[in-house]
Every structure is written in structure tokens, then in C-alpha cells.
BADREN-86677 format. One line per 10 residues: number of its first residue (from 1); their letters; for each residue x, y, z of C-alpha. Coordinates in nm, 3 decimals, decimal comma. Example, Ala and Ser with C-alpha at 12.3 -4.5 7.8 and 13.67 -1.06 7.14 Angstrom:
<sites>
1) AS) 1,230/-0,450/0,780 ~ 1,367/-0,106/0,714
</sites>
This chain:
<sites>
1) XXXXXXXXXX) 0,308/4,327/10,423 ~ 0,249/4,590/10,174 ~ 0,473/4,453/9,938 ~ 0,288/4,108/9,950 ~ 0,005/4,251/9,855 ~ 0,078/4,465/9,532 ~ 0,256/4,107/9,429 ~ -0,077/3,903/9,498 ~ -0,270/4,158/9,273 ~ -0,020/4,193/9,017
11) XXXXXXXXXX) -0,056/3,804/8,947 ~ -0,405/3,835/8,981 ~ -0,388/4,087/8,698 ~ -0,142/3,855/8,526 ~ -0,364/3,555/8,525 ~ -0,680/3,720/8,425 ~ -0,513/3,855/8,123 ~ -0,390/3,486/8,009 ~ -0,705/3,294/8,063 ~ -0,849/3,165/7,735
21) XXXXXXXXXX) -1,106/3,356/7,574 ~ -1,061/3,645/7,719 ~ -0,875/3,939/7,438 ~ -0,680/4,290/7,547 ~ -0,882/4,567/7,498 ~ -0,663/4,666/7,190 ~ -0,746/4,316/7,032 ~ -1,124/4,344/7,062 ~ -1,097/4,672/6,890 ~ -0,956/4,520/6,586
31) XXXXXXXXXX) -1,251/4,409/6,334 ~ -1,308/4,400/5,918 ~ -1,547/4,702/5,793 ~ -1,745/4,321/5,625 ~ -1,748/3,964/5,680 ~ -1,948/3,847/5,454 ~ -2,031/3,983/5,119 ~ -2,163/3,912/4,761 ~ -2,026/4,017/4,420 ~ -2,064/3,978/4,038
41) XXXXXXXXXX) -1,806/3,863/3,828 ~ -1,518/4,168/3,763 ~ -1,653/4,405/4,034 ~ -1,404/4,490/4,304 ~ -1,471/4,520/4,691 ~ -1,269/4,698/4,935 ~ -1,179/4,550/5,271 ~ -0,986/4,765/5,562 ~ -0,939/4,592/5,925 ~ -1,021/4,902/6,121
51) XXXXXXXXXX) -0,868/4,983/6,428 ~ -0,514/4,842/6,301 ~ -0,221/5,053/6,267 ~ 0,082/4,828/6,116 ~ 0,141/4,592/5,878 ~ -0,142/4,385/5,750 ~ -0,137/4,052/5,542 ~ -0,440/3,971/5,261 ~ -0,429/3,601/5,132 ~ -0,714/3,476/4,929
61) XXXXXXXXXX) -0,834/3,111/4,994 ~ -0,891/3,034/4,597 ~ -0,718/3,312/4,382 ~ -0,898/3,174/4,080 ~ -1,208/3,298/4,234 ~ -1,074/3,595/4,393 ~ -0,750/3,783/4,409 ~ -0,711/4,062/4,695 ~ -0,436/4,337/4,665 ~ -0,169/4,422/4,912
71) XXXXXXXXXX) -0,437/4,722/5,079 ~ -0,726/4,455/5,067 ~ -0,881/4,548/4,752 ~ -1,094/4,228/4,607 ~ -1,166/4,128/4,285 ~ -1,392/3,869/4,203 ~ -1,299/3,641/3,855 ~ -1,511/3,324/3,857 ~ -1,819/3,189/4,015 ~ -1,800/3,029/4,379
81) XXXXXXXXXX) -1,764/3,127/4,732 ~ -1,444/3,270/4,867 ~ -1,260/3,316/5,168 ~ -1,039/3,652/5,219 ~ -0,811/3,640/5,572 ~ -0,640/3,987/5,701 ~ -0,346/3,894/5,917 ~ -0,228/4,083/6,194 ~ -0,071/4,053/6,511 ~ -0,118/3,707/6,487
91) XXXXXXXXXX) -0,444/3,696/6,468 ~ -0,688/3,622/6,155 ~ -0,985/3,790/5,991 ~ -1,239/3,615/5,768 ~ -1,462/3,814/5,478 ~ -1,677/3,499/5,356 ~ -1,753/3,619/4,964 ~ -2,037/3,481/4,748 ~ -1,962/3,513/4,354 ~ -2,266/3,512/4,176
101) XXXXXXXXXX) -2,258/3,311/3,878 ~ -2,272/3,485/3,504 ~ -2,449/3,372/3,205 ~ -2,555/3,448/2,842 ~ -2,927/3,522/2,770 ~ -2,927/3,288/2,545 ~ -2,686/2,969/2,407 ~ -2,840/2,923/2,120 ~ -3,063/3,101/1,863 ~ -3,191/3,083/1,566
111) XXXXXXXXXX) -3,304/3,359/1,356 ~ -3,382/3,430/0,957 ~ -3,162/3,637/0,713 ~ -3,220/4,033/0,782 ~ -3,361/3,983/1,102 ~ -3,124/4,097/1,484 ~ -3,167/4,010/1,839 ~ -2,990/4,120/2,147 ~ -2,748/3,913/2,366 ~ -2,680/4,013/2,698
121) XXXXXXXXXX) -2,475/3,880/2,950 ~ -2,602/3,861/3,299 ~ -2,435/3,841/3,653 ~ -2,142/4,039/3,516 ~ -2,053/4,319/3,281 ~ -1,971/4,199/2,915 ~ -1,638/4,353/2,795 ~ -1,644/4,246/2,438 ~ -1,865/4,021/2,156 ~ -1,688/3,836/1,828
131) XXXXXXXXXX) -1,821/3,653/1,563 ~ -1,688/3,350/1,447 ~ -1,765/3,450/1,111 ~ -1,890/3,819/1,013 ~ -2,015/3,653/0,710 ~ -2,251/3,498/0,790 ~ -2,363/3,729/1,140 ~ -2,189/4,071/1,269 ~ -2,231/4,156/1,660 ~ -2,208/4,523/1,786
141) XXXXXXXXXX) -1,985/4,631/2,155 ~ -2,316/4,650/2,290 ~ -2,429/4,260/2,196 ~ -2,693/4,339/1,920 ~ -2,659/4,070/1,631 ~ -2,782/4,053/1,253 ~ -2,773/3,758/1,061 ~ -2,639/3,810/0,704 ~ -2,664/3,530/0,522 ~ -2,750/3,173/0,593
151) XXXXXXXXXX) -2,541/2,979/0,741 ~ -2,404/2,910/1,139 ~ -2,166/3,123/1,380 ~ -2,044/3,128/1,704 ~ -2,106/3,484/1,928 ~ -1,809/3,482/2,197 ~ -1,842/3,707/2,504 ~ -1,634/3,837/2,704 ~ -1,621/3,969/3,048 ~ -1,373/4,199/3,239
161) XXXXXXXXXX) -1,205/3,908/3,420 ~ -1,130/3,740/3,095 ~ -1,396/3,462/3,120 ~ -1,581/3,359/2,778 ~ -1,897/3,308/2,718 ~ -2,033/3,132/2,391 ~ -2,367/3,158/2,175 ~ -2,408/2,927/1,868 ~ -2,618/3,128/1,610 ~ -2,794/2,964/1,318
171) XXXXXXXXXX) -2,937/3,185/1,019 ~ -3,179/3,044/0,818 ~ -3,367/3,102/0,494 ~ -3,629/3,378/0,468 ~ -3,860/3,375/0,198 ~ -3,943/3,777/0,183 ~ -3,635/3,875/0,219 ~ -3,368/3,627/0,076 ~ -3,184/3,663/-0,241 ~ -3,042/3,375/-0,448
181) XXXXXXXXXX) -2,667/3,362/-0,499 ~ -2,674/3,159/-0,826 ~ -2,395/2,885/-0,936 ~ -2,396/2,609/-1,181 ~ -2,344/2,266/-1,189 ~ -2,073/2,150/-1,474 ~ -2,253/1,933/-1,706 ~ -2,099/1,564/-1,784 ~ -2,061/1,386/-2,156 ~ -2,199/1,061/-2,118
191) XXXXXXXXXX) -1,931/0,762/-2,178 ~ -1,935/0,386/-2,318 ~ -2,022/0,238/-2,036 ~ -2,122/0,560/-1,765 ~ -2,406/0,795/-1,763 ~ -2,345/1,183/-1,784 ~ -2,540/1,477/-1,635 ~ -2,711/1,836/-1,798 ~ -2,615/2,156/-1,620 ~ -2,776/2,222/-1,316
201) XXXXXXXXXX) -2,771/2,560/-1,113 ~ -2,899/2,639/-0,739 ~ -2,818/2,864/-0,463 ~ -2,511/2,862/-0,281 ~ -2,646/3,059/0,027 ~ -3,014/2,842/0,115 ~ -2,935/2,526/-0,134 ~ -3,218/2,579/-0,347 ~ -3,228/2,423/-0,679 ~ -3,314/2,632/-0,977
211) XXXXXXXXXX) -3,269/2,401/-1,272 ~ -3,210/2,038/-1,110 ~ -2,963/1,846/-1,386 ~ -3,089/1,575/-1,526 ~ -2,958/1,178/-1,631 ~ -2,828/1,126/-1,981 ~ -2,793/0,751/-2,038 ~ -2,470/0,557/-2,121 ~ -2,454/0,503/-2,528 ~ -2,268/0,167/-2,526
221) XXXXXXXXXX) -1,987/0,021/-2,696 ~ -1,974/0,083/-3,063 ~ -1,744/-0,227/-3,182 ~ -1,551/-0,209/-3,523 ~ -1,449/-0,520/-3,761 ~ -1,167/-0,531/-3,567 ~ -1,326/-0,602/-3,238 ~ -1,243/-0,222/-3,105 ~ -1,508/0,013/-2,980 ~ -1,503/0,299/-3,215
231) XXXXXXXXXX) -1,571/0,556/-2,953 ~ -1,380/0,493/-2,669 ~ -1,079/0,173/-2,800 ~ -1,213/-0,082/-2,533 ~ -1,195/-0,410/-2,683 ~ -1,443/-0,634/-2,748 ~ -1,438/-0,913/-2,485 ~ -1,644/-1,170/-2,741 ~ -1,414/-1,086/-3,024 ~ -1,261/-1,372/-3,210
241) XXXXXXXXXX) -0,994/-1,233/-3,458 ~ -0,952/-1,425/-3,788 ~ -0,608/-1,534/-3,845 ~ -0,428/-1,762/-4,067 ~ -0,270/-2,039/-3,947 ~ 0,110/-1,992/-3,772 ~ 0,190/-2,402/-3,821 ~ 0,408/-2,632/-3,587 ~ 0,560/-2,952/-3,656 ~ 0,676/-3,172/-3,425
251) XXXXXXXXXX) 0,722/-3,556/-3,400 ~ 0,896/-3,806/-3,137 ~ 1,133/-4,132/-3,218 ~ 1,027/-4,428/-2,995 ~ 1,336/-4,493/-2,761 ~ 1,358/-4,872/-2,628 ~ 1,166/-4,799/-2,325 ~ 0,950/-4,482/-2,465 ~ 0,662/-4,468/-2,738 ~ 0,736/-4,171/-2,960
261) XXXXXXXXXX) 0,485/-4,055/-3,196 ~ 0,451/-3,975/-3,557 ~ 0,392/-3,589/-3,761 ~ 0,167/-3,372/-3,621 ~ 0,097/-3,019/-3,714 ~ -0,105/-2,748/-3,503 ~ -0,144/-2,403/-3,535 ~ -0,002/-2,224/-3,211 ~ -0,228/-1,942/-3,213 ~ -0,546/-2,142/-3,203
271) XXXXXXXXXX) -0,377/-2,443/-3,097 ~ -0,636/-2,652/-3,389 ~ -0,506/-2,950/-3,510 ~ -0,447/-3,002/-3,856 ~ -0,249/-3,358/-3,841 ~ -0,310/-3,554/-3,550 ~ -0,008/-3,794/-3,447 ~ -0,011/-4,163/-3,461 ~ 0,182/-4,330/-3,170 ~ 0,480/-4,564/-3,196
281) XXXXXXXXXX) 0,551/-4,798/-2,947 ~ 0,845/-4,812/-2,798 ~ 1,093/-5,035/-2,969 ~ 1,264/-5,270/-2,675 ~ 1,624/-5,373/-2,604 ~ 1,871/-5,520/-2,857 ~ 2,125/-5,661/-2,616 ~ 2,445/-5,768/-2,766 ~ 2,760/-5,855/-2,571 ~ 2,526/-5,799/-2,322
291) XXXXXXXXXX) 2,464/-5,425/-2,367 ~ 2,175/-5,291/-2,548 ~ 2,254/-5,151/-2,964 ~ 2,094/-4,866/-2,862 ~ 2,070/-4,715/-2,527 ~ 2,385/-4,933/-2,402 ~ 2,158/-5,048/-2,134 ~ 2,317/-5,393/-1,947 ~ 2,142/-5,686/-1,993 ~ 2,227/-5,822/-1,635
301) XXXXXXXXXX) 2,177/-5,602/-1,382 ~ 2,349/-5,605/-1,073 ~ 2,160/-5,461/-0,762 ~ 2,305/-5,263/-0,492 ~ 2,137/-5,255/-0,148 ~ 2,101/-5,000/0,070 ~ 2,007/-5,090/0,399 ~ 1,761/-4,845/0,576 ~ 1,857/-4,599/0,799 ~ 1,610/-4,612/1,155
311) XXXXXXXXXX) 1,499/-4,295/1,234 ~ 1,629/-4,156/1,574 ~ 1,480/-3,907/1,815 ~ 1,574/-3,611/1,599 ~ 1,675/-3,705/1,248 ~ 1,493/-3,873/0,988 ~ 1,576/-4,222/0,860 ~ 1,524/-4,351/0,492 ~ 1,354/-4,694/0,406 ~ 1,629/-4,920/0,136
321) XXXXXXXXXX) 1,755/-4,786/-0,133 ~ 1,807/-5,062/-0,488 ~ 2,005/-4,930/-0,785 ~ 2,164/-5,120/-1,030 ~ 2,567/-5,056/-1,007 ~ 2,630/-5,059/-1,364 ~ 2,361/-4,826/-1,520 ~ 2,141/-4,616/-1,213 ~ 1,848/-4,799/-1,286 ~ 1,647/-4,737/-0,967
331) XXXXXXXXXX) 1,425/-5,075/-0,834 ~ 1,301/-4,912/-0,537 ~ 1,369/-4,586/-0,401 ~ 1,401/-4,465/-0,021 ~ 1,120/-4,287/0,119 ~ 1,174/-4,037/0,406 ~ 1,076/-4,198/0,762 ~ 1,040/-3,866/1,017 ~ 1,233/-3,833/1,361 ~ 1,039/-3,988/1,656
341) XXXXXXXXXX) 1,073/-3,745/1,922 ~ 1,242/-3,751/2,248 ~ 1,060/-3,983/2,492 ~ 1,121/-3,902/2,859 ~ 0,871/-4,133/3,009 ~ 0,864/-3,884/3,327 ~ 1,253/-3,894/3,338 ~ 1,535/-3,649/3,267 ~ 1,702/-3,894/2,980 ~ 1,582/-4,002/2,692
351) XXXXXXXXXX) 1,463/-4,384/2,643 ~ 1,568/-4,407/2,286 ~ 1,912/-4,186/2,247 ~ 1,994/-4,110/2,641 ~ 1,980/-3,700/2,531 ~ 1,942/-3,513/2,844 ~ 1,647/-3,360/2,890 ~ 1,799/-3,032/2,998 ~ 2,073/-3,034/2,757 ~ 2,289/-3,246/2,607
361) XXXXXXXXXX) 2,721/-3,258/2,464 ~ 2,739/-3,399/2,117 ~ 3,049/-3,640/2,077 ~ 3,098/-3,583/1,744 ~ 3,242/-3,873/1,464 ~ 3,338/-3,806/1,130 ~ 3,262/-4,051/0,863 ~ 3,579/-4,026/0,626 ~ 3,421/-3,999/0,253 ~ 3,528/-4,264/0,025
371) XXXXXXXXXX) 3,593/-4,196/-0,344 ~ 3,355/-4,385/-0,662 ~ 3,555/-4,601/-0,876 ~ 3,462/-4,712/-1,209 ~ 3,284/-5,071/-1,066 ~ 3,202/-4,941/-0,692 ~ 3,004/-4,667/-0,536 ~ 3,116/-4,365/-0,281 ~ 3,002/-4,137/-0,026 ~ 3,057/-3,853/0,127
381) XXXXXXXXXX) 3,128/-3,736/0,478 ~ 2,929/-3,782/0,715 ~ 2,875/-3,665/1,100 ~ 2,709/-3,805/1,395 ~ 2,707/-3,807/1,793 ~ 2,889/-4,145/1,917 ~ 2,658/-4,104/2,244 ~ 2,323/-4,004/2,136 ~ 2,313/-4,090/1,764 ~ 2,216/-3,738/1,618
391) XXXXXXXXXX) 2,307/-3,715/1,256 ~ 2,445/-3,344/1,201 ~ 2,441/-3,450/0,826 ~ 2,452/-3,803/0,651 ~ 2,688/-3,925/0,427 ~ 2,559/-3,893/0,014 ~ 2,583/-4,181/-0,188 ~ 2,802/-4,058/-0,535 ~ 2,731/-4,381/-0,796 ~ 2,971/-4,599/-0,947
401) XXXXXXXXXX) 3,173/-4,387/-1,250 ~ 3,165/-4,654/-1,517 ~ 3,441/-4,786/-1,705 ~ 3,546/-4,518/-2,000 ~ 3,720/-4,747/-2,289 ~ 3,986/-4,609/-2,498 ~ 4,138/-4,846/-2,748 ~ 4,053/-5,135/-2,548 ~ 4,207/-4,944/-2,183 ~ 3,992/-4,807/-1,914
411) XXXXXXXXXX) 4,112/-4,466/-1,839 ~ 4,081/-4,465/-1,511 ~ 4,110/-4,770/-1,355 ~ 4,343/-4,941/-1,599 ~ 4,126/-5,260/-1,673 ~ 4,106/-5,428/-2,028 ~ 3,783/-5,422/-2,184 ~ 3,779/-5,806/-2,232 ~ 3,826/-5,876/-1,867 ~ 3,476/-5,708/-1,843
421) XXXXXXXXXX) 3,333/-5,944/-2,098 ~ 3,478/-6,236/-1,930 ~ 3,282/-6,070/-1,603 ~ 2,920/-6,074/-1,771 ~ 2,999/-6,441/-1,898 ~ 3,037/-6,519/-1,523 ~ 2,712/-6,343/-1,425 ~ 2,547/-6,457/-1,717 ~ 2,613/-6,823/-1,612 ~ 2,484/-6,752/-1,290
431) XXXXXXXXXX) 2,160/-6,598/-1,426 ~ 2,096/-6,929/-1,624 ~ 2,152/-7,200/-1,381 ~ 2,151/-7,034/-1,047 ~ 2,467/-7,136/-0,923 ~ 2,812/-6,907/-0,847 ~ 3,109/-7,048/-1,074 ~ 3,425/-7,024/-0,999 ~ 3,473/-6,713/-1,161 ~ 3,843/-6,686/-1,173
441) XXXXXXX) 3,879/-7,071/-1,306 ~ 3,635/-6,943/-1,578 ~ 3,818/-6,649/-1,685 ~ 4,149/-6,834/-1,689 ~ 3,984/-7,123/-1,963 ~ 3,829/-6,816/-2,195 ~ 4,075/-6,690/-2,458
</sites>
């Protein structure tokens, strides 16, 4: 019985000790010497979590705000509010930190040469002041600055956590107790054409001007016989330079088809004209045996033509293309006709040249050249598709070489010269009575 009930209060104890809420009396001894503070920027606070004997962890909840040492010392760097937690045992202790926030007196100021004011920096201690430029303002340890000269500087402040504080200082003129720092302007020789300046001097410290340089006007171009400014070598743009006359003379024969034209003499330099041409028609054809005296010319031509070439869906065609055989002369010449296009009318093929839409195989067919004689024409080789009609390149028509006489023998083809005259006769008949003889007959009966 007894022993029933020493266990019943022994789990009694037990079960008040584990209900929630309720701490050992060694816990509730525990507690932070503050939990809640305030501080300036670089002073230090010292936290202890009385009552515990072992080891204790500090962690700061922003250490850019606040650092705490391994014994719970604080130091506050920047303006904000900060947690700091002591760990022990398991359980947590919160010191809720305010960091007031520091700032300069003033930001900016403005004050005249000779004359000092005092920066401070509040909500913190100031460890050092700089000037941006000692020239112009110097800045004791204790914040007290004098403006030197005129001009503008920056005052940077620092406290003991390292943060920076900035005051932009502008000195300006003062008339009691300011003394001019004199320097000159460089005077400037007026030019031709550009005007020039006196010396000028003024103060490089407040700006003032002491003797403001004046304007001296451009003198102008001073122009010599020979059309060249004496003072500066620019050339007059108005100048006309006498000369004598450098003399060409020229003159054109009238060819049979051509006017030519008679003397006439210029001078190249002014391009006058001292003998103006007369103009001499052109003198026409002398045929004999059928050739002309003197441009050899035929007098019958004979006409060679080329059909036109039909444009296809990616090449250009030609219109027809008339040339006499026997001398070049051109009747009509072919004009370019450009490629029409694929036409797919909402199909994958072509209507025109059955090319694929999405890609087509050339079957290629060479065009063999053939060689000019001395009476016929050539050409040379030429490429197309057999299946869609795409020229890769056209043949090139190479004209007839012409018979090339030598004591009465064609030297390349062989043929006696009369044979040829027999050949006109036969045109020649035709030409007059607009029938075709029979040619051979005819050249049989001549001698």
C-alpha cells in the first residue's frame, strides 16, 4: 500500500513539472540585466544573462546594425532597431535595441572668404573631418572650418563605426576681405578673314574682370596683280589670269556614213575659239564589184535572223536579233525580256516550267558549241534543264570570220575569190527581179 502511494505522488510530481508553461525554479531564475535598450552610433552596451553559470551563445539579428562579442558586449554601427538573443540551455533571451540615427548639423553651407563655422555631428561621436580640397577650405579634429579662397569643397565626417558623413561647402566672394589673384588674357592678331582680341586680365579666384579685351576687326584680303592676297596667299576667287593662247588644231575626214568637219583651232586653256569648223557631209558608198572603194562595205546585204528566245520562269529571254552575215551591220538588235516568275496557282508545281515548289533536280543538257567559218556564224556552249527549261547560261553567238584573200585563195576555207563574185551576181539577180535563179546553172555559164 505504501509503495502505491510514493508511486502516485512521484507521477504527480512528474506531471506537474511537464505541463506547458510552467519553468523549474532554476529556469525562472535565469533573466538578461536589459531587454530593451537605446544607443548612439559607436557606443557599446554590455549584456550578462544573470543567474547562468555555463556556456552562453550571443547572435545578433542584423550585424550591420549591431555586432555583440562572445561575453555579450554590443556595439552599435548603423541606424535601426536590433535584436540581440543569449542562448542557453535551450532557451532564448531577447535585448530589443533602438539605434538612434546620426547626422551632420548641416549638408550644405555657404560662407565668404575669411569667414569659419562649426560642423558637428549629432547622434554619434565624430572620429575624424577631411576636406576635399584644403585649398579652397581646411577643417580642424574638432569640425571648425575656414574658407580660403573661393571656390567649392566637400567636408567628410567620420564616425567611430566607420560611417561617413558629407557636407558640401561653397566659398564665395567677399568684398572687404578678398584679394585679386591677377592673370591675363593672351591677346590675338587679327587675320584676313577673322577678328582678333586686346589683352584682357581678371581674377582667377572670384572671376572678376579687370581690363575686359576688346574686338579688333578682320582687315580683309589684300589681292596682288597676280590674284594672291598679299598678306595671307589666299587666292582670289574672282581672279581671271591673262594668258596667251596654248592653240589646238584638230579636223575630221567625212567617212561614207559620217560627216567630218573642216580646221578648227581653240585655245585649251580658255577653250575660245579662234577658227570655227565647217562641216562636211558624209561622202556615201562607192560600190564596185559590189563592195564599197572605201569602207569595203557589201552592197547586198544578207540578213541573219535570230529568232527570240521566250523568257521562262527564271531566265530572261531576248526579242530577234538581224545582222547582216557578211559585214555586222546590225538591223535590229535584241532587247532583254525579264524572267516571269514561278506561278503556283495554289499548287506545289509550277504552271509554266513544272519546278517544284519545294525544290527542284536540274537535268542538265549541254549545247555542243559550233565553230564560225568564213560564210557562217557560231556559238558557244550552252546549258539548260531538259525538264524545267532553266538556262544555267546561253549559248553566244561568235559572227561569221570573213573570207581573208591571198593571191586569189581564201586562207581558211580554201575558196577562190571568183566563186564569191559569181555568188553576189546570183544575189544581185535576185535583188533586181525578185526571183531565186538557179544559182549553180548560173555559175557554171559565167567564165
Amino acid at each position: 500500500m505504501k509503495r502505491r502511494i510514493i508511486g502516485f505522488l512521484m507521477a504527480l510530481i512528474l506531471i506537474v513539472i511537464c505541463i506547458p508553461g510552467t519553468e523549474s525554479s532554476f529556469a525562472a531564475g535565469i533573466k538578461l540585466n536589459k531587454k530593451s535598450a537605446e544607443l548612439k552610433i559607436g557606443e557599446t552596451l554590455q549584456l550578462k544573462l544573470k543567474g547562468a553559470a555555463g556556456a552562453i551563445t550571443w547572435s545578433s539579428s542584423d550585424t550591420k546594425l549591431a555586432t555583440v562579442s562572445e561575453d555579450g558586449l554590443v556595439t552599435a554601427k548603423k541606424a535601426g532597431d536590433v535584436s540581440i538573443k543569449a542562448a542557453f540551455s535551450g532557451k532564448k533571451y531577447t535585448c530589443k535595441i533602438t539605434i538612434a540615427a546620426a547626422k551632420l548639423n548641416y549638408k550644405k553651407y555657404e560662407l565668404k572668404e575669411g569667414t569659419m563655422f562649426t560642423l558637428k555631428l549629432k547622434g554619434t561621436e565624430a572620429a575624424s573631418f577631411k576636406s576635399s580640397d584644403t585649398n579652397v577650405v581646411k577643417v580642424t579634429k574638432t569640425g571648425s572650418v575656414t574658407a580660403v579662397t573661393i571656390g567649392k569643397a566637400v567636408i567628410t565626417v567620420k564616425d567611430k563605426a566607420g560611417n561617413k558623413y558629407k557636407c558640401k561647402v561653397s566659398v564665395v566672394y567677399n568684398e572687404e576681405s578678398h584679394i585679386h589673384t591677377n592673370a591675363y588674357k593672351s591677346a590675338k592678331k587679327p587675320t584676313c578673314t577673322e577678328t582678333g582680341l586686346t589683352k584682357g586680365e581678371y581674377c582667377t579666384t572670384c572671376g572678376a574682370v579687370i581690363v575686359p579685351q576688346e574686338v579688333i576687326p578682320a582687315k580683309g584680303h589684300s589681292y596682288g596683280e597676280d590674284g594672291i592676297c598679299t598678306v595671307c596667299g589666299e587666292k582670289d576667287p574672282n581672279y581671271t589670269p591673262p594668258h596667251e593662247h596654248h592653240l589646238i588644231n584638230i579636223s575630221k575626214e567625212p567617212t561614207c556614213t559620217e560627216d567630218g568637219y573642216t580646221e578648227k583651232v581653240y585655245c585649251d586653256l580658255c577653250g575660245e575659239v579662234i577658227i570655227a569648223p565647217k562641216t562636211i557631209k558624209a561622202l556615201g558608198h562607192d560600190y564596185q564589184n559590189g563592195f564599197c572603194a572605201r569602207c569595203h562595205e557589201p552592197e547586198i546585204h544578207e540578213y541573219i535572223v535570230e529568232k527570240a528566245i521566250n523568257p521562262t520562269c527564271t531566265e530572261p529571254g531576248r526579242t530577234e536579233f538581224i545582222y547582216c552575215r557578211f559585214c555586222g551591220d546590225v538591223k535590229q538588235y535584241a532587247e532583254e525580256i525579264p524572267p516571269l516568275g514561278h506561278e503556283y496557282n495554289g499548287g506545289p508545281t509550277c504552271i509554266r516550267c513544272g519546278a517544284d515548289k519545294y525544290g527542284h533536280i536540274h537535268t542538265w543538257v549541254i549545247q555542243k558549241p559550233v565553230a564560225a567559218t568564213c560564210t557562217e556564224p557560231g556559238f558557244t556552249e550552252g546549258k539548260y534543264c531538259s525538264s524545267c527549261g532553266y538556262i544555267a547560261y546561253a549559248p553566244q553567238f561568235t559572227p561569221a570570220l570573213h573570207h581573208n584573200f591571198v593571191n586569189g585563195k581564201c586562207t581558211r576555207c580554201g575558196v577562190a575569190e571568183n566563186i564569191i563574185e559569181k555568188k553576189y551576181f546570183c544575189l544581185l539577180f535576185y535583188n533586181l527581179y525578185d526571183i531565186i535563179p538557179p544559182c549553180d546553172i548560173l555559175f557554171s555559164l559565167l567564165p
